[in-house]
C-alpha positions as CSV (number, residue, x, y, z in Angstrom):
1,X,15.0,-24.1,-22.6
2,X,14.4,-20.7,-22.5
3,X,16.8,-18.6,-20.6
4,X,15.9,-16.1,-17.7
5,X,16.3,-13.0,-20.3
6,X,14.4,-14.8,-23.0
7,X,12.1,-16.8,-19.8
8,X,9.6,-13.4,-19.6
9,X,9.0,-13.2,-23.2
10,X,8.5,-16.8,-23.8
11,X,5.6,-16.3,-20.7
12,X,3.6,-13.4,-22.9
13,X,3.7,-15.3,-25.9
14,X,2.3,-18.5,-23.8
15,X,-0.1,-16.3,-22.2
16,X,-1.2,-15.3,-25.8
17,X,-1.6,-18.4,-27.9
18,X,-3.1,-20.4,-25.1
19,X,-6.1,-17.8,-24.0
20,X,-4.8,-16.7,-20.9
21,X,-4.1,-12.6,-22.1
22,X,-4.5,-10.8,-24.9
23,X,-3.7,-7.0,-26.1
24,X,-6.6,-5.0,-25.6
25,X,-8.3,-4.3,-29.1
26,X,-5.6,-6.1,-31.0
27,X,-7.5,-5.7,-34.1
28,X,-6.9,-2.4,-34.0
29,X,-3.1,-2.4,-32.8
30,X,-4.3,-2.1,-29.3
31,X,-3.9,0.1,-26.5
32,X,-0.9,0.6,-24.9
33,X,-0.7,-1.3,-21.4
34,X,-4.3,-2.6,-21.2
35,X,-5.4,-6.3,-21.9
36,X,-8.0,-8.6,-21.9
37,X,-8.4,-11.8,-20.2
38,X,-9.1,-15.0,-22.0
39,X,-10.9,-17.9,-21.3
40,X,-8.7,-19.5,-19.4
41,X,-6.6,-16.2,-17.9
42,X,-10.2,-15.1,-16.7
43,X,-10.7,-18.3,-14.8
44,X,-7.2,-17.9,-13.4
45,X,-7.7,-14.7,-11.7
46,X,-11.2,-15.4,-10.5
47,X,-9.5,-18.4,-8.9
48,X,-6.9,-16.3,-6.6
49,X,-9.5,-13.4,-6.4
50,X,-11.6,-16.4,-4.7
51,X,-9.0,-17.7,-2.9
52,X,-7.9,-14.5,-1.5
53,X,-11.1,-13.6,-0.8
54,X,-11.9,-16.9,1.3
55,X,-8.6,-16.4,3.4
56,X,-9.5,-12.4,4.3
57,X,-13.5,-12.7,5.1
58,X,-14.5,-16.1,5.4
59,X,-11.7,-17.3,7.8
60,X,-11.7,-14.3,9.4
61,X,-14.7,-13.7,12.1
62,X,-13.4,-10.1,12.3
63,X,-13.1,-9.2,8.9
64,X,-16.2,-8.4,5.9
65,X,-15.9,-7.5,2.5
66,X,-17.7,-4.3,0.6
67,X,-17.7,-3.2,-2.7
68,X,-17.6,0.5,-3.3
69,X,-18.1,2.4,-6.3
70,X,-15.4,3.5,-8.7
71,X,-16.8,6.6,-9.0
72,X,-16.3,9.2,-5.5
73,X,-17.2,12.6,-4.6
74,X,-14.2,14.9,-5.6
75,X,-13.1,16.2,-2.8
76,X,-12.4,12.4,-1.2
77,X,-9.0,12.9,-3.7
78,X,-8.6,16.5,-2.1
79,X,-9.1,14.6,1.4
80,X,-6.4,11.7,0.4
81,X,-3.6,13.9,-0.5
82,X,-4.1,12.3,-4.2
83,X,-4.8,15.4,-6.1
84,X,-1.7,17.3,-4.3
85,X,0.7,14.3,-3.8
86,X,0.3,11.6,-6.3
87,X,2.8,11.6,-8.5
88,X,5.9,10.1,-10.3
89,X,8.6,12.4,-10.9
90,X,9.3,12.1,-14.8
91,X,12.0,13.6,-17.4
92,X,12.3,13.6,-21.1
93,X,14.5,13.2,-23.7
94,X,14.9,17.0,-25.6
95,X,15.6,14.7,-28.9
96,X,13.4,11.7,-28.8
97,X,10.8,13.5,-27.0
98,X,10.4,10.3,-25.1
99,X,9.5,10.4,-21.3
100,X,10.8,8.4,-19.1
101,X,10.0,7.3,-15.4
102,X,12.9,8.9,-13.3
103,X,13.3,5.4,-11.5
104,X,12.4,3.1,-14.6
105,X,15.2,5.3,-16.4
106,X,18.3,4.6,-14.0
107,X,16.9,0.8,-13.2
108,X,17.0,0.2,-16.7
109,X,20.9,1.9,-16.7
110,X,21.7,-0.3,-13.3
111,X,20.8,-3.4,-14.8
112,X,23.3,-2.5,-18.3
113,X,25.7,-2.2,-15.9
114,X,25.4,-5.3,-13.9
115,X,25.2,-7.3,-17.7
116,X,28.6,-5.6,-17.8
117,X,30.1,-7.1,-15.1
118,X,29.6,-3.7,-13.2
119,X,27.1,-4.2,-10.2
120,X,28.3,-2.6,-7.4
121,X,27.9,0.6,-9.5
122,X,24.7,-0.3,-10.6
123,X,23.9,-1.1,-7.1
124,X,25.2,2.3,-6.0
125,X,23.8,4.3,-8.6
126,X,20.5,3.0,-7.4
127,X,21.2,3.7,-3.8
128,X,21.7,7.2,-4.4
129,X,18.4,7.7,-6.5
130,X,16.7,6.0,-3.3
131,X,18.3,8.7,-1.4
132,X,17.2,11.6,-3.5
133,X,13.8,10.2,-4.2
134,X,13.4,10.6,-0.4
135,X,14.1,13.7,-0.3
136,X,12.3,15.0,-3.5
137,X,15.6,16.6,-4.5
138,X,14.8,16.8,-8.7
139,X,17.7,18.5,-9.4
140,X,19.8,15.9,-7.7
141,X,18.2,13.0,-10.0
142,X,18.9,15.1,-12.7
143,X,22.4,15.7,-12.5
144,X,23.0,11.9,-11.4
145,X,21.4,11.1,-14.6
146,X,23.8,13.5,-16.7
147,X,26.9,12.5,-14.4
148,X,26.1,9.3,-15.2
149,X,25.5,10.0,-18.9
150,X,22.7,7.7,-18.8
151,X,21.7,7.4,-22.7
152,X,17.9,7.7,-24.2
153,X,17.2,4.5,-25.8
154,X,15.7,5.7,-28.7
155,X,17.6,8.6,-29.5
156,X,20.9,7.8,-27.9
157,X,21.6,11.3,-26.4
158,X,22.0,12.6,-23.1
159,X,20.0,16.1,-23.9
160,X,17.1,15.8,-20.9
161,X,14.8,18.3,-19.8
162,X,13.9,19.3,-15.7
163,X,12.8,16.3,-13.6
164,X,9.1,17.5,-12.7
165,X,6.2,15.5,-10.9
166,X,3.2,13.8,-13.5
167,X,-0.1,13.5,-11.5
168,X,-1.2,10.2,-12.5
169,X,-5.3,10.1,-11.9
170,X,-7.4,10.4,-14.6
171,X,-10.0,12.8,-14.4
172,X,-13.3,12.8,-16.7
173,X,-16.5,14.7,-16.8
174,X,-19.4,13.5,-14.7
175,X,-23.1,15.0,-15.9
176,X,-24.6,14.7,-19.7
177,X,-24.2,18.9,-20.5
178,X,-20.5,19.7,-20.3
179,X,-20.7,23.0,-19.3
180,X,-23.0,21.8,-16.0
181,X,-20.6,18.7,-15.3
182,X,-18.1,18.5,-12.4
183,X,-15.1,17.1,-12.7
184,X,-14.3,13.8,-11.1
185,X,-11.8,11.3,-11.0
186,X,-11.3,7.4,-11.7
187,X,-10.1,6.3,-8.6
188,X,-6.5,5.4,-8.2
189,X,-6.6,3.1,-5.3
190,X,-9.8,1.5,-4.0
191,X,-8.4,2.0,-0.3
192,X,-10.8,5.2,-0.2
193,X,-14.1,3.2,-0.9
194,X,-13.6,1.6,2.6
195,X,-12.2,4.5,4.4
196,X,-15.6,6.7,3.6
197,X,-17.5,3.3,4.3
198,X,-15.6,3.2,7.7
199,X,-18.8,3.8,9.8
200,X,-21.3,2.3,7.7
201,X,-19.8,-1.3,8.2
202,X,-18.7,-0.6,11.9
203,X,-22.4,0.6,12.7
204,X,-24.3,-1.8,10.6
205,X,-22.5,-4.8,11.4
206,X,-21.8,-3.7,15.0
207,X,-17.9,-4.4,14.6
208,X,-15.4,-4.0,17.4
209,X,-11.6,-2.7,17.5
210,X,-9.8,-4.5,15.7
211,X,-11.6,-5.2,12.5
212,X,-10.8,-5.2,8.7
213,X,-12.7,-4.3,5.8
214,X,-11.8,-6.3,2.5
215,X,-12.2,-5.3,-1.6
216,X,-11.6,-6.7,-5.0
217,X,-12.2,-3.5,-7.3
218,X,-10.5,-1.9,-10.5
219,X,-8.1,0.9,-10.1
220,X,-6.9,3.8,-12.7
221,X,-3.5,5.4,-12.7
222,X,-2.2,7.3,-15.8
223,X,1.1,5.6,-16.3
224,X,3.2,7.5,-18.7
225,X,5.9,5.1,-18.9
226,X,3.9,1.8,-18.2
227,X,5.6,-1.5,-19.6
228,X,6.8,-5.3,-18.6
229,X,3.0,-6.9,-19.9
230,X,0.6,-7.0,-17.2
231,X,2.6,-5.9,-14.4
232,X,2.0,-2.2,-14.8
233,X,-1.2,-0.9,-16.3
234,X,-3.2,1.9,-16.7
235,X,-6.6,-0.2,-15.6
236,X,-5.8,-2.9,-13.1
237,X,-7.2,-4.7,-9.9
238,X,-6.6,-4.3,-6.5
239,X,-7.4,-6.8,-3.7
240,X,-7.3,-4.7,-0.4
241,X,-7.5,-5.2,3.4
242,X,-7.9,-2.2,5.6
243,X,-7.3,-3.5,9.1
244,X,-8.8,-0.7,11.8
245,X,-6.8,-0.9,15.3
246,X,-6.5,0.9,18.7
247,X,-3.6,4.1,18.5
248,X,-0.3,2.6,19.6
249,X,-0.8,-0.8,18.8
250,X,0.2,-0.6,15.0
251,X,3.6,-1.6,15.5
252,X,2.8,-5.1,16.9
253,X,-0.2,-5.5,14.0
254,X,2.0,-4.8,11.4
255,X,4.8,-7.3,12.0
256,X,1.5,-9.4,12.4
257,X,-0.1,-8.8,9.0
258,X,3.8,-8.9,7.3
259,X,3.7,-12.8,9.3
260,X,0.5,-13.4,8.0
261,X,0.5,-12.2,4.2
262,X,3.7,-14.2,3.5
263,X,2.0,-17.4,4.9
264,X,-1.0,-16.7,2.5
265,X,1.9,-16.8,-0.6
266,X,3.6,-19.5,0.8
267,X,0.5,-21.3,0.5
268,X,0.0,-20.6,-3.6
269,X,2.8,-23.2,-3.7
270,X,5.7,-20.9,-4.4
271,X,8.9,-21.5,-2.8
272,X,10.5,-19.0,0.0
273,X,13.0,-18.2,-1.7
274,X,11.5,-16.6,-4.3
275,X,10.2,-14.0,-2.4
276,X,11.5,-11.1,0.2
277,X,10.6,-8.1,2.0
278,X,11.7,-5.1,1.1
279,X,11.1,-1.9,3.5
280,X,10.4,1.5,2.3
281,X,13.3,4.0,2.5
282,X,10.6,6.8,1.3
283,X,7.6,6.4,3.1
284,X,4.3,7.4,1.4
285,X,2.2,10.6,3.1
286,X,0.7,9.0,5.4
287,X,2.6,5.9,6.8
288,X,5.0,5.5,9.5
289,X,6.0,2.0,8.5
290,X,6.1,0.0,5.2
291,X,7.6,-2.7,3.5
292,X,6.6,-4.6,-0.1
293,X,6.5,-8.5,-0.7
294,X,8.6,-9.0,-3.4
295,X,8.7,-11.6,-6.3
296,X,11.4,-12.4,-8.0
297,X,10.0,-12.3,-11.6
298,X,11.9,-13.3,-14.9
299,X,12.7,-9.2,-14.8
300,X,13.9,-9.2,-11.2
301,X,12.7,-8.9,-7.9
302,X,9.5,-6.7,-8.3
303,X,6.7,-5.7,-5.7
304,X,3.5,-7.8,-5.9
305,X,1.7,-6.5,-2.4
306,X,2.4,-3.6,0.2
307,X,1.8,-3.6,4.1
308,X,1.2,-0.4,5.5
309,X,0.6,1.2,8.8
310,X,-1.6,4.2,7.8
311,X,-1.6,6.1,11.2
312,X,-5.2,7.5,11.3
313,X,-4.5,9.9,8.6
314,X,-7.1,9.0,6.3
315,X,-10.1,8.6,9.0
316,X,-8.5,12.3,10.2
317,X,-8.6,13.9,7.2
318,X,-12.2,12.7,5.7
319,X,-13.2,14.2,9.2
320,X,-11.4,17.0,8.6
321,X,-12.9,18.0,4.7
322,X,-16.4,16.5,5.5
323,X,-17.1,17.5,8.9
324,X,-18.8,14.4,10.1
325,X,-16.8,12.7,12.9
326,X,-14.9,9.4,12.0
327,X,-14.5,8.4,15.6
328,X,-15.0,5.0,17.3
329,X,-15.9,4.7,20.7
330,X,-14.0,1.8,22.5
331,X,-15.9,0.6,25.5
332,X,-12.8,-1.6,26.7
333,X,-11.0,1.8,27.6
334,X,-14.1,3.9,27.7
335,X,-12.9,6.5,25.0
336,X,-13.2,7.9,21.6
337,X,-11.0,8.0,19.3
338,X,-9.8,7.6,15.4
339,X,-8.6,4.3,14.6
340,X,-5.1,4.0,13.2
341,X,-5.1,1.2,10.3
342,X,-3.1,-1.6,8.7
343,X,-3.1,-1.8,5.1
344,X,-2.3,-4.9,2.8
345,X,-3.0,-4.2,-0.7
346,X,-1.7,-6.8,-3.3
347,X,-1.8,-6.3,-7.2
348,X,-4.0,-8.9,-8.6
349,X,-3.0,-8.6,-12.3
350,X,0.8,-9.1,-10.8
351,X,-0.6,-12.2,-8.8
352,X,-1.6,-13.2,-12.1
353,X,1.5,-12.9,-13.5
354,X,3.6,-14.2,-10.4
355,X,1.1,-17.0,-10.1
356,X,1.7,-17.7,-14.1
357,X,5.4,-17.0,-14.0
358,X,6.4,-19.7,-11.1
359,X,4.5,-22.1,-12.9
360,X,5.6,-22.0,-16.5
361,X,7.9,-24.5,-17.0
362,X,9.7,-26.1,-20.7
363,X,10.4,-29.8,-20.4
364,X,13.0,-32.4,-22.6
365,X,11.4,-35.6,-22.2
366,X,14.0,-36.3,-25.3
367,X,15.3,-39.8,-24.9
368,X,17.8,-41.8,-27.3
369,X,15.1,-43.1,-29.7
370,X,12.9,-40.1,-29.6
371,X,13.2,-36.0,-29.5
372,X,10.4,-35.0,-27.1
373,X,9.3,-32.0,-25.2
374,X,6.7,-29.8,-23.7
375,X,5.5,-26.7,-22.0
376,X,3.8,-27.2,-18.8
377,X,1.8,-24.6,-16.2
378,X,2.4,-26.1,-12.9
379,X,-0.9,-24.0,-10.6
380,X,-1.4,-25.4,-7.4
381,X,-4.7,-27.1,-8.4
382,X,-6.9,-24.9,-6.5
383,X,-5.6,-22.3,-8.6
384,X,-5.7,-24.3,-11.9
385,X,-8.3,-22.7,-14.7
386,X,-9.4,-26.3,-14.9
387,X,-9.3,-29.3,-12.7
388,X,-10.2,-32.1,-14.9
389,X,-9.9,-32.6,-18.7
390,X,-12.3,-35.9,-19.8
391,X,-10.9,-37.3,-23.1
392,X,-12.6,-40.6,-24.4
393,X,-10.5,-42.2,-26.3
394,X,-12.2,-42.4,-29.3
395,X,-15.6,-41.3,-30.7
396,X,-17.7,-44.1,-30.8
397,X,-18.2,-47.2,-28.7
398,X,-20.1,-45.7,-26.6
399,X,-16.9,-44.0,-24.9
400,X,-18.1,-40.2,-25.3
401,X,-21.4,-41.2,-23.3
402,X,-19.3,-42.2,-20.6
403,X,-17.1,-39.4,-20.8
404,X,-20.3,-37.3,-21.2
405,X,-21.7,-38.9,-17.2
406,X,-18.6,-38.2,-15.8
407,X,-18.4,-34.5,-17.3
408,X,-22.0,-34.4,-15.7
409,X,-21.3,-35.5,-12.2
410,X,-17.7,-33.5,-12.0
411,X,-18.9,-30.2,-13.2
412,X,-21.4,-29.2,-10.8
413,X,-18.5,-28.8,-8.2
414,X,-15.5,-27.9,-10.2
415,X,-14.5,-26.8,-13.7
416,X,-14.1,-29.9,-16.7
417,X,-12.9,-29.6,-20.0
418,X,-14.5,-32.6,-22.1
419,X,-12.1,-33.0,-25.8
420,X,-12.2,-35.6,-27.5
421,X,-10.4,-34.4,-30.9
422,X,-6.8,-35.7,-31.9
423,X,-4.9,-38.4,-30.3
424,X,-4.8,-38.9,-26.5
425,X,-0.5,-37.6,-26.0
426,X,-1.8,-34.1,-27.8
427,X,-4.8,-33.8,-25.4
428,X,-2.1,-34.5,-23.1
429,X,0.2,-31.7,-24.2
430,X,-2.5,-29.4,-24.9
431,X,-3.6,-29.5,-21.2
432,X,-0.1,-29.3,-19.8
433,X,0.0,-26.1,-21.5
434,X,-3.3,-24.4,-19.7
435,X,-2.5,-26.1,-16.4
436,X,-4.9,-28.6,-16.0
437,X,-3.7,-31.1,-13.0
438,X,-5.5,-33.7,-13.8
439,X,-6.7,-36.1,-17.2
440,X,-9.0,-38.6,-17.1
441,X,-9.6,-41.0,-20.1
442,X,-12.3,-43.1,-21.3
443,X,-11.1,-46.2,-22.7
444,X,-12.9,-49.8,-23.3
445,X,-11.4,-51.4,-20.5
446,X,-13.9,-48.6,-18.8
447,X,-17.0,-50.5,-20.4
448,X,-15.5,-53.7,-18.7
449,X,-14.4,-52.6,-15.2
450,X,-16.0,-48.8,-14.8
451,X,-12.5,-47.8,-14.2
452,X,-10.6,-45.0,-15.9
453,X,-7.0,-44.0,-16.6
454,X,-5.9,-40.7,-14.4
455,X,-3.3,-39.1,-15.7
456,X,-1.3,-36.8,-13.3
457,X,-0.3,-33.5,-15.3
458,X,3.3,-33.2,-12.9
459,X,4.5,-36.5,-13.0
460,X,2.6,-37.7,-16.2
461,X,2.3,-40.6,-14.5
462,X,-0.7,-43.0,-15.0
463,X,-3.2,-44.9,-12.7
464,X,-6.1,-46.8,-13.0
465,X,-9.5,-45.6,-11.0
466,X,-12.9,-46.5,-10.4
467,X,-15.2,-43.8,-11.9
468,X,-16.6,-43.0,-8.7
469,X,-14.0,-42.0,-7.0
470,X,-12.5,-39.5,-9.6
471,X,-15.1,-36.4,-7.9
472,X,-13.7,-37.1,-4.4
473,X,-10.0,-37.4,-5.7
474,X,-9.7,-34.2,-7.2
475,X,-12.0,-32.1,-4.5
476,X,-8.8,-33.6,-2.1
477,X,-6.8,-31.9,-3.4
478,X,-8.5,-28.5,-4.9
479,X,-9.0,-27.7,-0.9
C-alpha cells in the first residue's frame, strides 16, 4: 500500500498510465505546470463541470449562467485592482538563482520540521508569516527566513535576495501590426466577465435582488513557482458564482453560501472529515469576509474553493473607470443602489484532483492460496468517466451481438465502454482502474435466459439480471 508521502505520487503516475492526465507536449519534455486531459480525465471533468453546473443554474430559479470572453478591454484589470495589486511576494536564492514563493518557501521549511518531530515550531513559524503577509511587511519575511536559516533546496545556502511582489497576469499583444497593437491581458480570474455583464443579464432576463450569475471558463496566472501536478497551474479552470444582494445583508448570505457549498461537496461522496474551513487572516482588496473549503490532499490540507463577500467594490469601481452607472433599482425599498456580492469560486482542475484523490484506492485481495491485488477509482457514479463496461465473454457464439444491443440501448443515455479482449478478471481490473461502477457480461447462459452477470466495481460482488433492466439500474443510481 502506498503510504500518504508516496500516496500523491502514486496518484500522478495512475493519472498518467490510465488516460486521465498527461504533461502538456511530453514529446517535447513538456511545459512546465500545464497538462492535458485524456480520454478518460476529460470525461471526468466534464462530469463535475456538469454537475456543478446543474446544482448552480438549473436548481436554482434565481441563478443563469454566461460565458464571457477571455479576452477584456484593458482597463477592466486597471478597474479590478489586478494590474496594481495582484501579486505574490517572491525571493530568490543569490546562488541557485532559484525563486521561490515567500509562502511555498517556509511551508515547505514547516513541514521538515514537523517530519522532525518539531511541529509546534513549524506551526509557529507559519503563524508569524500569516502575520506579516497581512501586513505586507517584506522585510519581516525576510529576516524570519534568515533567522530561521531556511535552506535553498537546490543550492543549500541561506544567501537570498529582497522579498519583492511578482505580478502574475500575462499580458500579450492584441492587433496583427505590433507597433499599432494594444496591450491586453489573459484574464486571471473569470469573476470580471460577469461583473461587466452585470446589467446585461439583470436587464435582459429581468432579474431581481438577489440573483447569481454562474461561469465555467479558463483562467491565466503566471506562476513563477507553480508545482504539486494539477493543483497549481499557469492555464486552469474556474467554475464561479457571483451572487448579487441588497447592502447590509451580506453577512447572513455568506454564512448561507458557506452552508450551501459544503453540502454540494458532501454530496461528491467525500467524507466530512476530510474537509474544513479555513478563514482568511489577510483579506483580499476588496472583501470584508472570507474563508476557503479545504481538502485534505495526500500533500495536506489545501484550498479547493473560496467564498467571498465582495462588498460592491467591483460594481463601484467599473462605474467608477467607465462611467456608465452599475446601479440597480430595488422596487421593494424604492431605491438605487450597487449591489454588494457573494462570491464562490472553486478550482475545477483541483476538483479534479480532490475528486481523483479521495477515490484512488490500492487493494490486497491476497488470500492463503493466492497473492492478489488491485487499484481501484472509487467516483460516485455520477461522476464516473464511464458507467457501464459490456464484456462478452468470448468472441463468437453470438455473444458480441448481444453485447453489441445492449451497448446500443445504454449509450444513448450514459457513457459504455464495450471490450471484449483478454479474460473477463483483467476486464475487471482494467475497469477498477478508470472508475467504472458497473460491469456487465455476456455469457451463454444470456442466450438461454436474456439475463446477464452485473458486476459491482466496490464490492466486486456478482448478480444475475434480466437485460432489460440493466438501463434503469444504473440511471438509479447516476441521479
Amino acid at each position: 500500500m502506498a503510504t500518504d508521502n508516496n500516496r500523491f505520487q502514486a496518484i500522478i503516475s495512475h493519472c498518467k498510465e490510465y488516460g486521465f492526465v498527461f504533461q502538456s507536449s511530453e514529446i517535447y519534455d513538456g511545459l512546465s505546470a500545464v497538462y492535458d486531459y485524456g480520454q478518460w480525465g476529460s470525461e471526468l471533468k466534464k462530469n463535475i463541470k456538469d454537475y456543478w453546473w446543474k446544482s448552480m443554474t438549473q436548481l436554482h430559479e434565481n441563478i443563469v449562467g454566461i460565458d464571457a470572453a477571455i479576452f477584456m478591454h484593458p482597463t477592466t484589470w486597471k478597474a479590478s485592482g489586478h494590474v496594481d495589486n495582484f501579486s505574490d511576494p517572491m525571493i530568490d536564492n543569490k546562488d541557485s538563482k532559484k525563486r521561490y514563493r515567500v509562502d511555498h518557501l517556509l511551508e515547505a521549511f514547516a513541514d521538515e520540521l514537523e517530519k522532525a518531530g518539531k511541529k509546534e515550531e513549524g506551526d509557529a513559524i507559519l503563524a508569524t508569516m500569516e502575520k506579516l503577509l497581512a501586513a505586507n511587511d517584506f522585510d519581516g519575511l525576510k529576516k524570519l527566513i534568515e533567522d530561521n536559516k531556511v535552506k535553498c533546496a537546490v543550492s543549500g545556502t541561506v544567501n537570498w535576495t529582497d522579498v519583492r511582489q511578482f505580478n502574475l497576469m500575462f499580458s500579450t499583444q492584441l492587433g496583427s501590426v505590433t507597433e499599432e497593437a494594444s496591450e491586453i491581458y489573459l484574464r486571471p480570474e473569470t469573476a470580471q466577465g460577469i461583473f461587466v455583464n452585470f446589467l446585461n443579464v439583470q436587464k435582459t432576463g429581468r432579474m431581481k435582488i438577489p440573483f447569481g450569475i454562474a461561469q465555467i471558463g479558463k483562467a491565466f496566472r503566471n506562476e513563477i513557482v507553480a508545482r504539486q501536478f494539477i493543483f497549481r497551474m499557469r492555464e486552469f479552470e474556474q467554475m464561479e458564482m457571483q451572487f448579487f444582494i441588497r447592502p447590509g445583508s451580506q453577512k447572513e448570505w455568506y454564512e448561507y453560501w458557506k452552508e450551501a457549498r459544503m453540502k454540494w461537496h458532501l454530496s461528491l461522496g467525500i467524507t466530512e472529515d476530510k474537509y474544513r474551513f479555513h478563514d482568511h487572516v489577510k483579506l483580499a482588496h476588496y472583501a470584508d469576509a472570507a474563508c476557503d473549503i479545504e481538502f485534505e490532499f495526500p500533500i495536506g490540507f489545501k484550498e479547493v474553493e473560496g467564498i467571498h463577500s465582495r462588498t460592491d467594490y467591483d460594481l463601484s469601481r467599473h462605474q467608477e473607470f467607465s462611467k456608465k452607472k452599475m446601479q440597480y433599482f430595488d422596487p421593494e425599498i424604492n431605491q438605487n443602489y450597487i449591489p454588494y456580492v457573494i462570491e464562490t469560486s472553486i478550482g475545477l482542475d483541483r476538483c479534479f484532483l480532490m475528486v481523483i484523490s479521495n477515490a484512488y484506492a490500492e487493494e490486497d485481495l491476497s488470500t492463503p492460496e493466492k497473492q492478489d491485488s488491485r487499484v481501484v477509482l472509487r467516483f460516485a457514479p455520477k461522476l464516473a468517466p464511464i458507467k457501464l463496461a459490456v464484456l462478452p465473454l468470448t468472441k463468437k457464439d453470438g455473444l458480441p451481438e448481444i453485447a453489441r444491443e445492449i451497448m446500443d440501448e445504454c449509450k444513448t443515455s450514459f457513457r459504455c465502454f464495450y471490450e471484449e479482449k483478454d479474460a473477463i478478471g483483467k476486464r475487471y481490473r482494467r475497469q477498477d482502474a478508470i472508475g467504472t461502477p458497473f460491469c456487465v457480461t455476456v455469457d451463454h447462459q444470456t442466450k438461454e435466459d436474456q439475463t446477464v452477470t452485473i458486476r459491482y466495481r466496490d464490492t466486486m460482488q456478482q448478480e444475475r439480471i434480466p437485460i432489460n433492466k440493466i438501463k434503469e439500474l444504473i440511471e438509479k443510481q447516476i441521479l
